[in-house]
ZAPAMI-837810 format. One record per residue (C-alpha): residue number from 1; residue in one letter; x, y, z negated. Coordinates in Angstrom, 2 decimals, decimal comma, m for minus. Layout:
BEGIN
ATOM|seq|type|px|py|pz
ATOM|NUM|A|X|Y|Z
...
% end
This chain:
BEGIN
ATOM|seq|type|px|py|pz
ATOM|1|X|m22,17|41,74|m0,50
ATOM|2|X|m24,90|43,94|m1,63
ATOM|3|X|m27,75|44,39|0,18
ATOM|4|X|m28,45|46,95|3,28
ATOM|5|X|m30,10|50,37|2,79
ATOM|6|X|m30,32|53,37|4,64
ATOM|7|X|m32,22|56,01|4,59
ATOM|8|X|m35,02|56,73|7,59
ATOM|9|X|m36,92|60,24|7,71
ATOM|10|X|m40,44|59,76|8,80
ATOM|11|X|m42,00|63,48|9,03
ATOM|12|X|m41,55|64,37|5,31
ATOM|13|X|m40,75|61,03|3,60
ATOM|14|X|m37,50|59,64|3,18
ATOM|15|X|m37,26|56,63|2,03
ATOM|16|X|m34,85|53,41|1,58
ATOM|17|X|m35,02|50,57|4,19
ATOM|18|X|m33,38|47,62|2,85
ATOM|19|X|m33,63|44,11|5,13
ATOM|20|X|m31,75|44,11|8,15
ATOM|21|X|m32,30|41,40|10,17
ATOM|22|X|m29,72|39,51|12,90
ATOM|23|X|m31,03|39,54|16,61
ATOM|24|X|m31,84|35,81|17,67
ATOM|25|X|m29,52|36,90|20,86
ATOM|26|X|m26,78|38,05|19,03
ATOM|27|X|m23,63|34,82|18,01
ATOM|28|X|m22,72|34,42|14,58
ATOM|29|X|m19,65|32,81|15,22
ATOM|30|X|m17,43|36,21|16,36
ATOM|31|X|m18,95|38,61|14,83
ATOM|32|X|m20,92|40,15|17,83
ATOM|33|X|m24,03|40,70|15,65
ATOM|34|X|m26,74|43,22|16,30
ATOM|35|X|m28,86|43,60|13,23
ATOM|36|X|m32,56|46,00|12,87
ATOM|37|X|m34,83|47,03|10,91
ATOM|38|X|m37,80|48,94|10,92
ATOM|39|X|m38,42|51,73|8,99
ATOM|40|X|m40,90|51,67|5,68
ATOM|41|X|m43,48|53,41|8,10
ATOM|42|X|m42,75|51,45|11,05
ATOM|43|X|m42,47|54,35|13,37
ATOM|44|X|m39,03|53,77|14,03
ATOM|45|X|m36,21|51,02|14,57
ATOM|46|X|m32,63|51,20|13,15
ATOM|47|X|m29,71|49,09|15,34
ATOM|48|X|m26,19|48,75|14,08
ATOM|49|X|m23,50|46,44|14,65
ATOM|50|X|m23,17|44,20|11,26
ATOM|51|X|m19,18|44,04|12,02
ATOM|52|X|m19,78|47,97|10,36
ATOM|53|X|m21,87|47,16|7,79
ATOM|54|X|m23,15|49,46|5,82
ATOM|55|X|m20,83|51,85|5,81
ATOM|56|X|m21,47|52,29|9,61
ATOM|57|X|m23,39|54,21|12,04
ATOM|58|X|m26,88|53,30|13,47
ATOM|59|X|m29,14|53,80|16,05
ATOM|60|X|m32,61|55,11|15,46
ATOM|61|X|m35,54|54,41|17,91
ATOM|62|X|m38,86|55,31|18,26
ATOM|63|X|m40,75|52,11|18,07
ATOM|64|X|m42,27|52,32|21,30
ATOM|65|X|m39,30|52,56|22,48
ATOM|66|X|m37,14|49,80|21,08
ATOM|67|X|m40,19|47,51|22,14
ATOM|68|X|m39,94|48,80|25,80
ATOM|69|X|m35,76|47,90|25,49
ATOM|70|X|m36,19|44,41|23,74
ATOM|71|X|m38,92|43,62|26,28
ATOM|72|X|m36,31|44,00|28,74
ATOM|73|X|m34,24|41,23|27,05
% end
């Protein structure tokens, strides 16, 4: 499996983001894994479900934002 990377757009700079990382909430065993990572400017947060991989879609927050929902957790 090779390694995740997407791109995030921060103003003018695009840039690759590899290193997902698995939520501590989400169960390994079934596949219900949520997975983030923060952009390389840490204004935003990517989400996707690792059962898509990285051929599959993903959520982009603002950071203040995706603190405000995992707060909530």
């Amino acid at each position: 499996m090779r390694p995740a990377t997407h791109t995030a757009r921060e103003g003018n700079t695009t840039s690759a983001t590899p290193g997902w990382r698995k939520s501590s909430y989400s169960s390994g065993d079934n596949g219900n894994c949520v997975e983030v990572v923060a952009s390389a400017k840490g204004r935003r947060v990517l989400v996707r479900d690792s059962k898509h991989g990285d051929s599959g879609p993903f959520l982009t927050l603002g950071a203040h934002t995706f603190a405000a929902f995992a707060a909530t957790a």
